[in-house]
Backbone bond lengths (Angstrom), bond angles and torsions (degrees), N, CA, C in turn:
res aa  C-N    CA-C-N  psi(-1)  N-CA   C-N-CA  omega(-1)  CA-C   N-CA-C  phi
1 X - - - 1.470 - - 1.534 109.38 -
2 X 1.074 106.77 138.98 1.646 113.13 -170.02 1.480 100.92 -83.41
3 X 1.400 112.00 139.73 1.788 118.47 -179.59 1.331 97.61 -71.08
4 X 1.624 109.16 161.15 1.753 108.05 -173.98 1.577 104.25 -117.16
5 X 1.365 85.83 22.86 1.905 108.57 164.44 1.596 116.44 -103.51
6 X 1.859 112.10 -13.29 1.215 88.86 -154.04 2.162 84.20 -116.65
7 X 1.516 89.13 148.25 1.419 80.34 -171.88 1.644 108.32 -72.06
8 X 1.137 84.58 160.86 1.951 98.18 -168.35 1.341 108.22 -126.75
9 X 1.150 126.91 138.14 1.726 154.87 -171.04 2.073 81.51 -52.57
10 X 1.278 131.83 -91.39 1.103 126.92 -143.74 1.414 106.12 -80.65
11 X 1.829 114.80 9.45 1.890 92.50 166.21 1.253 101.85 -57.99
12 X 1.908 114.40 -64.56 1.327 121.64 -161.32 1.559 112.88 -36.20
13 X 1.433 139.14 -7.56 1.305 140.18 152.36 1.396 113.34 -66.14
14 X 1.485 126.47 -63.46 1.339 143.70 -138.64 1.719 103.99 -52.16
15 X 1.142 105.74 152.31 1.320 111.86 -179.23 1.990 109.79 -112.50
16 X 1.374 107.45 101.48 1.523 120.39 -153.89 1.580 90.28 -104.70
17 X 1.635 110.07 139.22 1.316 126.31 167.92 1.835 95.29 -125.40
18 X 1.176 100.07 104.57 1.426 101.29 153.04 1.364 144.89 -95.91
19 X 1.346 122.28 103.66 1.905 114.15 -165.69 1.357 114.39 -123.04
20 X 1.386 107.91 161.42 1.569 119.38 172.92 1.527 108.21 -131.50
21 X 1.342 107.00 139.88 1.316 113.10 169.61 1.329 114.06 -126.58
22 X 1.859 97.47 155.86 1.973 111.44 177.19 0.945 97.96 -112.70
23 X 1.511 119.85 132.96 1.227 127.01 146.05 1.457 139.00 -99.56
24 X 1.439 133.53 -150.92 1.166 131.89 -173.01 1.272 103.47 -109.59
25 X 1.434 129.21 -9.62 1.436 127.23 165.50 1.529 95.26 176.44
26 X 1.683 116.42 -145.95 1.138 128.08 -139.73 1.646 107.57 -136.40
27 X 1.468 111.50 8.78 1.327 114.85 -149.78 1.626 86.23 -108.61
28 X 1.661 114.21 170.92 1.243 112.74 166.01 1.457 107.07 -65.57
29 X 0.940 138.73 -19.86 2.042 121.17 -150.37 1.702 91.84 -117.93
30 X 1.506 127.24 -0.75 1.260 132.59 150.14 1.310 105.91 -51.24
31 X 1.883 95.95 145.76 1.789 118.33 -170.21 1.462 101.27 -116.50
32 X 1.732 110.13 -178.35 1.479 110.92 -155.44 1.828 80.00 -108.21
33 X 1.526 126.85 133.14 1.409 130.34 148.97 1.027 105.84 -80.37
34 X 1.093 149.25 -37.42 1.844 136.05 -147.46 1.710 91.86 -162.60
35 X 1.262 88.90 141.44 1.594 109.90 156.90 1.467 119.05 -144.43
36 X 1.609 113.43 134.60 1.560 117.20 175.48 1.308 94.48 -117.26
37 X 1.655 111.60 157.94 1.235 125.94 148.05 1.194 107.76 -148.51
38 X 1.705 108.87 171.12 1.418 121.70 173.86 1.460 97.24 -136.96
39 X 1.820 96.44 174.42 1.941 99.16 -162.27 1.911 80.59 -123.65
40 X 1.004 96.24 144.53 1.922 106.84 168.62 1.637 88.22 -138.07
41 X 1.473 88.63 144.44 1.798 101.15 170.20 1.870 99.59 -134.87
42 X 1.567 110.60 108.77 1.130 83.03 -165.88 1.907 126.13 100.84
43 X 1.007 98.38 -159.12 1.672 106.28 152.71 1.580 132.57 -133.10
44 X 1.470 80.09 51.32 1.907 102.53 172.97 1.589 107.39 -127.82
45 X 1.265 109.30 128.41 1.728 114.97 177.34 1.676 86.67 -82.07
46 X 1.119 107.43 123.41 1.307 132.93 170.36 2.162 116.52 -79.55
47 X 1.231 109.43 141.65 1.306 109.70 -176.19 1.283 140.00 -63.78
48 X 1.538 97.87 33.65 1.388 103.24 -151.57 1.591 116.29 -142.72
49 X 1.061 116.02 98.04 1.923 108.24 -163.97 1.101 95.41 -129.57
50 X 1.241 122.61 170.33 1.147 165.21 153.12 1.563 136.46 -93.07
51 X 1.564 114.05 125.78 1.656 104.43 179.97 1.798 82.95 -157.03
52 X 1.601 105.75 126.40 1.467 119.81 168.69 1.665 107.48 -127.93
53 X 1.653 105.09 149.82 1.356 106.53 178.81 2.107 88.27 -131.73
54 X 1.417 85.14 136.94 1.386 107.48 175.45 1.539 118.68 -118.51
55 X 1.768 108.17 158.09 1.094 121.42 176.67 1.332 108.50 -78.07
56 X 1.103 145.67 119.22 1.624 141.14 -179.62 1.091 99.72 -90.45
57 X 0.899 146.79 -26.28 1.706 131.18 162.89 1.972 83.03 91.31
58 X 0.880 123.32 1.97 1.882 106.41 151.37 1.400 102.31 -163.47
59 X 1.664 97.15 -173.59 1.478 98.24 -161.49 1.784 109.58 -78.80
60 X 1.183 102.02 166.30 2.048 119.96 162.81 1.795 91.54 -78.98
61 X 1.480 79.11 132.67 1.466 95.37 149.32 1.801 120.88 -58.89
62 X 1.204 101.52 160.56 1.349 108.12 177.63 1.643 110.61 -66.39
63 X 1.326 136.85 -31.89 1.472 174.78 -169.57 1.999 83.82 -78.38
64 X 1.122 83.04 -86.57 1.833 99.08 -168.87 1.901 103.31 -35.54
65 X 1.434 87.71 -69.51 1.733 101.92 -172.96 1.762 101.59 -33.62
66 X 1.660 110.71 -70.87 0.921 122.02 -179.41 2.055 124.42 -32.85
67 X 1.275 112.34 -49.79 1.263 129.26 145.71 1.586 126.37 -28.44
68 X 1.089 116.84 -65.06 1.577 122.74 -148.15 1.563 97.86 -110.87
69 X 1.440 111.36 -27.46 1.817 116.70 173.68 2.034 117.34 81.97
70 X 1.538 105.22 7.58 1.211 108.27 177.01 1.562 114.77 -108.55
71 X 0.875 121.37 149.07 2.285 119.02 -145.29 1.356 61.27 -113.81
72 X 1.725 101.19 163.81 1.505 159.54 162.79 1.540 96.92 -40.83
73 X 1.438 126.59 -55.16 1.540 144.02 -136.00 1.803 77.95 -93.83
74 X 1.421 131.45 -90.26 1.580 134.45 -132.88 1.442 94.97 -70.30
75 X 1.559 126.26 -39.56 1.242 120.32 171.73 1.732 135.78 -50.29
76 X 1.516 105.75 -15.59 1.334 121.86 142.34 1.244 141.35 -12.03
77 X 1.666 94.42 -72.40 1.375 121.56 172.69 1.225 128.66 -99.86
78 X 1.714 114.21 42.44 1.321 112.39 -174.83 1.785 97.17 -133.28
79 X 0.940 117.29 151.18 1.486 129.90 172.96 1.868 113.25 -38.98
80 X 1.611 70.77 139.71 1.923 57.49 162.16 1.401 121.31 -120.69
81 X 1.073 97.37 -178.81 1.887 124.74 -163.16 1.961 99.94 -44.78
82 X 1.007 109.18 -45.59 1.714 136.96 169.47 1.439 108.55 -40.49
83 X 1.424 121.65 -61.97 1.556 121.77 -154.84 1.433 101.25 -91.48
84 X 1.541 104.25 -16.94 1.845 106.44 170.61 1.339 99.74 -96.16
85 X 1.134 133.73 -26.58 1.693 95.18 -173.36 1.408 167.31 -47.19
86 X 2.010 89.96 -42.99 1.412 101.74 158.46 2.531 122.53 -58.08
87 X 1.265 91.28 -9.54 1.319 83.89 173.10 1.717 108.38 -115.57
88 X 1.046 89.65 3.31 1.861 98.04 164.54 1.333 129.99 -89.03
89 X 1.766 76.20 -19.37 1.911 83.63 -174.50 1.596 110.54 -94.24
90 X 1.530 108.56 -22.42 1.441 126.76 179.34 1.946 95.92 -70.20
91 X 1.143 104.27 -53.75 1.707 86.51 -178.67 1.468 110.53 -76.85
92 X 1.173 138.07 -21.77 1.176 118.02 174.80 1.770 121.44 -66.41
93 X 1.206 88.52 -14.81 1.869 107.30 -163.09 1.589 96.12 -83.85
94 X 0.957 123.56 7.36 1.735 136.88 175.51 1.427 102.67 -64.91
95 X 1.237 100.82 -68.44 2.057 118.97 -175.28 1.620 100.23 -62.95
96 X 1.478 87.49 152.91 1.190 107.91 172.34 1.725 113.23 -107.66
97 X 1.159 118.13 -1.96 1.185 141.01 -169.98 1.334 122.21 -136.95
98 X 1.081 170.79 126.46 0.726 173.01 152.28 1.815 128.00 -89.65
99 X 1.363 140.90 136.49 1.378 132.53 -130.65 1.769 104.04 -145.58
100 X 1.327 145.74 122.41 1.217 119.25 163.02 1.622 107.73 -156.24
101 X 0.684 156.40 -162.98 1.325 167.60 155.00 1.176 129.95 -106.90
102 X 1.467 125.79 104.45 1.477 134.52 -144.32 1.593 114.18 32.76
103 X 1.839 88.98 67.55 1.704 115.09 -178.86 1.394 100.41 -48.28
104 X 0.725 117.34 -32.07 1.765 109.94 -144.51 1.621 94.38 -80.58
105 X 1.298 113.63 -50.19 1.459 115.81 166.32 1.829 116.69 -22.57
106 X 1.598 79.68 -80.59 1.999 96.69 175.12 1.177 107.54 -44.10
107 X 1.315 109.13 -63.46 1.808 94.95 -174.11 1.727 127.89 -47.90
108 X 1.504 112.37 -50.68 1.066 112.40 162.47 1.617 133.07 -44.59
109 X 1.661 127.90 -4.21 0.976 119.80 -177.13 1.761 98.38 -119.93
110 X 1.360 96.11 -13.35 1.447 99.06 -166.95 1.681 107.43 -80.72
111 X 1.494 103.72 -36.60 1.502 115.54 172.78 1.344 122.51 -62.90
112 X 1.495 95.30 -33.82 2.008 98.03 -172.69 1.483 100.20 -78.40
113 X 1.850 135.20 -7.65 1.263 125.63 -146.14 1.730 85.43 -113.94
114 X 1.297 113.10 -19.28 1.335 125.31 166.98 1.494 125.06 -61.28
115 X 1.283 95.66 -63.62 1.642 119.78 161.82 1.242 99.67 -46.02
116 X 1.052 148.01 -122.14 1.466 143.26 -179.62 0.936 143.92 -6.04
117 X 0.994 105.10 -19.48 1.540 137.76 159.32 1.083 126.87 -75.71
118 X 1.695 115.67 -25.48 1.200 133.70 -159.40 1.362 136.99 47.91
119 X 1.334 128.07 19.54 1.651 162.30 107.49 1.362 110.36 11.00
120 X 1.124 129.95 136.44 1.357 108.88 168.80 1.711 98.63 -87.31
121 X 1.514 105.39 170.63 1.479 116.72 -177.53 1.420 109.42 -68.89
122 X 1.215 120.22 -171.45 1.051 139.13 -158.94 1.939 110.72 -111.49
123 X 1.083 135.33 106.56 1.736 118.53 -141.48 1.287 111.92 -116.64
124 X 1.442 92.94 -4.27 2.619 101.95 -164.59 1.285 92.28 -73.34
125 X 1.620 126.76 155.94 1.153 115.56 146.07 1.551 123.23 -60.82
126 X 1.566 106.83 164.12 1.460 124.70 174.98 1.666 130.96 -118.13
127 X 1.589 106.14 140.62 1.249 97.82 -157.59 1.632 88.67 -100.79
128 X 1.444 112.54 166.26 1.991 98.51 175.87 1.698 81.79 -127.76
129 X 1.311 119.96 120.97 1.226 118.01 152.60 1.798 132.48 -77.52
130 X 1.453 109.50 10.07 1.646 128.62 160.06 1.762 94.50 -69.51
131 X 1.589 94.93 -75.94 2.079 82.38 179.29 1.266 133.17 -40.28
132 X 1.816 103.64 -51.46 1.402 112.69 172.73 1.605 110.28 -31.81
133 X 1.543 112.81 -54.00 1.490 116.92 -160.46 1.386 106.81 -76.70
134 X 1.398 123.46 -19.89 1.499 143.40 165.59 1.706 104.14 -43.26
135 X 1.310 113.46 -60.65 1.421 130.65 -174.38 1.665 102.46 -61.82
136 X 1.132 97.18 -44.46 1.962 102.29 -149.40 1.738 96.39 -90.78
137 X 1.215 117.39 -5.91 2.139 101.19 -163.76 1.798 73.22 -153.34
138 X 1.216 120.41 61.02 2.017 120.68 172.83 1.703 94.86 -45.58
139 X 1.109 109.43 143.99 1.096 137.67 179.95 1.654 127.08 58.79
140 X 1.206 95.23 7.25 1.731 108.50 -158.41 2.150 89.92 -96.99
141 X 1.595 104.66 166.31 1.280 101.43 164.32 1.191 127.95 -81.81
142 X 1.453 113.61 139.86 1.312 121.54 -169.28 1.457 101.82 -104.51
143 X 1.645 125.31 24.61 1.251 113.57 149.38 1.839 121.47 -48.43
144 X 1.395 112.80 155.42 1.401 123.25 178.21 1.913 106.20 -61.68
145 X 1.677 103.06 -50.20 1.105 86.02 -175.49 1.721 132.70 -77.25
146 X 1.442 103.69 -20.97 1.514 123.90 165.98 1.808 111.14 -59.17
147 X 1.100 122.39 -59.60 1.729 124.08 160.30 1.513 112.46 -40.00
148 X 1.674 124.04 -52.75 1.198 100.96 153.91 1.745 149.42 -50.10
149 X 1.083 87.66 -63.50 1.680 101.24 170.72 1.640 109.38 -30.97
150 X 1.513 112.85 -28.48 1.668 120.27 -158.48 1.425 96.87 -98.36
151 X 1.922 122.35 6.54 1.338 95.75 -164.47 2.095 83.82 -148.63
152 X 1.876 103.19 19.98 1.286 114.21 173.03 1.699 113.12 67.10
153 X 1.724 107.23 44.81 1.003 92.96 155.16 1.225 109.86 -170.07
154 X 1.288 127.54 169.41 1.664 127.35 -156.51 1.891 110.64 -164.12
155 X 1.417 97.79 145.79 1.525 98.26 175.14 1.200 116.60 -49.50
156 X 1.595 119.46 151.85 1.674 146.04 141.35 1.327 115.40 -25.39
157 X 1.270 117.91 -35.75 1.656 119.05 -168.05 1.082 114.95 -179.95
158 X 1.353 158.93 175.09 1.004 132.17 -87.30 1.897 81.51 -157.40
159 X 1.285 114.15 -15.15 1.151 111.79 177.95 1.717 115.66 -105.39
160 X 1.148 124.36 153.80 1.371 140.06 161.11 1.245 138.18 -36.11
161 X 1.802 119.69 65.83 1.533 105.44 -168.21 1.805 104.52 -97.50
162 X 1.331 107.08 127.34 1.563 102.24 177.00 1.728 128.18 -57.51
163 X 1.102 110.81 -2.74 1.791 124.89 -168.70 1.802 77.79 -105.07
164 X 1.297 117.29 -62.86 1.504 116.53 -165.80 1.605 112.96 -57.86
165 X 0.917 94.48 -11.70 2.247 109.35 -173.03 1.235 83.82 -107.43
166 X 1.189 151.63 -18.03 1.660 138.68 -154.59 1.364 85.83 -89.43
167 X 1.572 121.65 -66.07 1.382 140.97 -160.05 1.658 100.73 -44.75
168 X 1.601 106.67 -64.73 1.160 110.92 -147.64 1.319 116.85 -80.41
169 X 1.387 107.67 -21.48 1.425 144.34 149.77 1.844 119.89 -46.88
170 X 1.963 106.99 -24.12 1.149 101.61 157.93 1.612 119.39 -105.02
171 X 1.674 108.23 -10.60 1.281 102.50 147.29 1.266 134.06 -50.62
172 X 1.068 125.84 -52.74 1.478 137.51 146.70 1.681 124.57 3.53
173 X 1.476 78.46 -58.23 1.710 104.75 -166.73 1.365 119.18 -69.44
174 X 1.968 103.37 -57.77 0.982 107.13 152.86 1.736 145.46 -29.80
175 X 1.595 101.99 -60.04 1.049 93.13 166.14 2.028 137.71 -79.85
176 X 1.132 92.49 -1.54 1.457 100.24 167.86 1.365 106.88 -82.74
177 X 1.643 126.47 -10.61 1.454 117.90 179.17 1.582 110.77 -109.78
178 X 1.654 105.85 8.89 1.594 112.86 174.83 1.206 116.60 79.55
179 X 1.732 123.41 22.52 1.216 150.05 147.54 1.391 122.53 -84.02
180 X 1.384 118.63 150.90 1.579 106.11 -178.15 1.923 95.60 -122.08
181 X 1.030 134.07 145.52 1.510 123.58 160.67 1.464 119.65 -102.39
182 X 1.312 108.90 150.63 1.778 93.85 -166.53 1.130 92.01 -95.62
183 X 1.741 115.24 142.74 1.146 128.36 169.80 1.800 117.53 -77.78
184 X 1.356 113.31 124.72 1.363 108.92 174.25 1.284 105.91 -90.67
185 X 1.381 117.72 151.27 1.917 133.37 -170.71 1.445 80.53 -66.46
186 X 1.286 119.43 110.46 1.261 138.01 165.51 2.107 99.78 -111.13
187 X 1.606 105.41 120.73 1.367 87.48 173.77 1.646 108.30 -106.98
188 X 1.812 98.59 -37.00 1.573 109.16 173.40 1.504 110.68 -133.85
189 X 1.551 122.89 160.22 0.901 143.87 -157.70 1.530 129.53 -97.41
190 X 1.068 139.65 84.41 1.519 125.55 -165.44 1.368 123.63 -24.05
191 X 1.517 118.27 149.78 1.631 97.26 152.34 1.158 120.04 -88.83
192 X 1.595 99.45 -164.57 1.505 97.99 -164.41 1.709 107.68 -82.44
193 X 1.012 105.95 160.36 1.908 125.59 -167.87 1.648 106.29 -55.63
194 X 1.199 89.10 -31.98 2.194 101.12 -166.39 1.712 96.07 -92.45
195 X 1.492 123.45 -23.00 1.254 101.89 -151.95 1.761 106.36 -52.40
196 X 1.328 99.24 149.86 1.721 102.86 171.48 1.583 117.11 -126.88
197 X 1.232 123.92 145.10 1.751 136.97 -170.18 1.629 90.27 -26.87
198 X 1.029 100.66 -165.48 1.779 116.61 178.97 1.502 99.70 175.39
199 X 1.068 127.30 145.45 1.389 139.04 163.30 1.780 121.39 -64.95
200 X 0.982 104.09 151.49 1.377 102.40 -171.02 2.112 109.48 -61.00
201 X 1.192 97.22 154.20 1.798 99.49 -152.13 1.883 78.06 -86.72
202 X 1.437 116.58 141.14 1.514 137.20 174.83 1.179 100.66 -83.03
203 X 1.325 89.80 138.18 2.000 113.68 169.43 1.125 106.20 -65.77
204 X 1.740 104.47 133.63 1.834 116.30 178.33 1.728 100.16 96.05
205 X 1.330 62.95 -165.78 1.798 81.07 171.19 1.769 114.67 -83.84
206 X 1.986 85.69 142.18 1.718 101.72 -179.65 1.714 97.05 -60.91
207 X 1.295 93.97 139.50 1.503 109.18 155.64 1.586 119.48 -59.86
208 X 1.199 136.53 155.28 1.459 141.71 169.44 1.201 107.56 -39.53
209 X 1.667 123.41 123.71 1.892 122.28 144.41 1.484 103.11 -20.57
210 X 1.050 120.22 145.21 1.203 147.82 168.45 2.154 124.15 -115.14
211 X 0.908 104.66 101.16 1.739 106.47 176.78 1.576 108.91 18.63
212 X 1.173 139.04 137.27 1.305 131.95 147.90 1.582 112.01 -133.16
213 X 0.926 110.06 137.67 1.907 122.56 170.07 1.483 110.13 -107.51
214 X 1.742 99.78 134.77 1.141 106.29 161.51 1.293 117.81 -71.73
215 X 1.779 86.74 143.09 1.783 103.55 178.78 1.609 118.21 -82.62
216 X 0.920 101.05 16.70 2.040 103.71 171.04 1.749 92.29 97.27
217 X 1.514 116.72 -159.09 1.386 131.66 171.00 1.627 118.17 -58.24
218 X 0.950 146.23 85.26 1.219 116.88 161.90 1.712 133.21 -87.25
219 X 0.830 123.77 160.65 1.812 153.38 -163.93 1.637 96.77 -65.94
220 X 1.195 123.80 91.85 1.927 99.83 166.52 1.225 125.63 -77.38
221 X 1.586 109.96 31.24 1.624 114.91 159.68 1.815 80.86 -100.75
């Protein structure tokens, strides 16, 4: 069995989707706010990523909110997880691999948002670069941001962007496969592609969610 330290003739082929997702907390019946990814073919970050913000249809934890930096109120007015999927599922279905950091987490929210959606699931194998780092630094933490620090590099700010965890998260990868990726002077981070206006957030307390219908398929151009 080939070590998943030692570089191998057919990564430099492989077609890698690496993503991170935010959610609204930590619980099973918690939804996905944000998703990033990036595409590697090989050991080239490819020009092409991904970052979506969704309506979760309930609130962030106070914990969560605090994390990811998107309020209760603007997430309202953003699409949901539903009207993107069928073209979420078509770009994810690119990779042959699939990449994340404490995968098992992501996957579990990414599959149920599929499911519900009525999407088919998600089918490539998955690599978890938390284990990877398990193997490679024994006994050390296999937090995301501690694995960075060990390989000279660290978030923009202090909060949770899923495109910004995708990236660095395929730095990550890289170097657990004996690749390095060059970091571009990144100072700030785009938002996400879908975000849409929102009305100014009301004094006090939000009023009740209100009904929403999906809008059919939409285009993630």
């Amino acid at each position: 069995m080939t070590d998943i330290f030692t570089p191998a003739v057919h990564t430099r082929k492989k077609k890698i989707i690496v993503f991170d997702t935010e959610t609204t907390g930590l619980l099973p019946y918690d939804r996905i706010i944000t998703l990033g990814a990036v595409k590697i073919e090989g050991d080239e970050l490819l020009k092409q990523s991904l970052y979506l913000i969704f309506d979760p249809r309930k609130d962030s934890s106070p914990q969560a909110e605090a994390v990811h930096g998107f309020d209760n109120w603007m997430t309202r007015y953003q699409d949901l997880f539903a009207d993107l999927a069928n073209s979420l599922r078509q770009w994810l279905g690119w990779a042959d691999e699939l990449v994340a950091h404490n995968a098992e987490f992501d996957m579990r929210y990414i599959q149920r948002e599929f499911r519900k959606a009525e999407v088919q699931m998600l089918s490539q194998p998955v690599y978890c670069t938390m284990d990877g780092a398990r193997r490679l630094w024994r006994g050390e933490s296999a937090k995301l941001d501690h694995c960075l620090s060990r390989i000279g590099l660290s978030r923009v700010g202090v909060r949770h962007g899923a495109l910004e965890d995708a990236y660095l998260t395929a730095s990550l990868y890289l170097h657990q496969q004996g690749s390095k990726l060059p970091i571009p002077p990144i100072n700030a981070w785009q938002e996400p592609a879908n975000l849409k206006p929102y009305p100014s957030r009301p004094f006090g307390q939000l009023p009740r969610r209100t009904p929403k219908r999906r809008q059919g398929c939409l285009d993630l151009s």
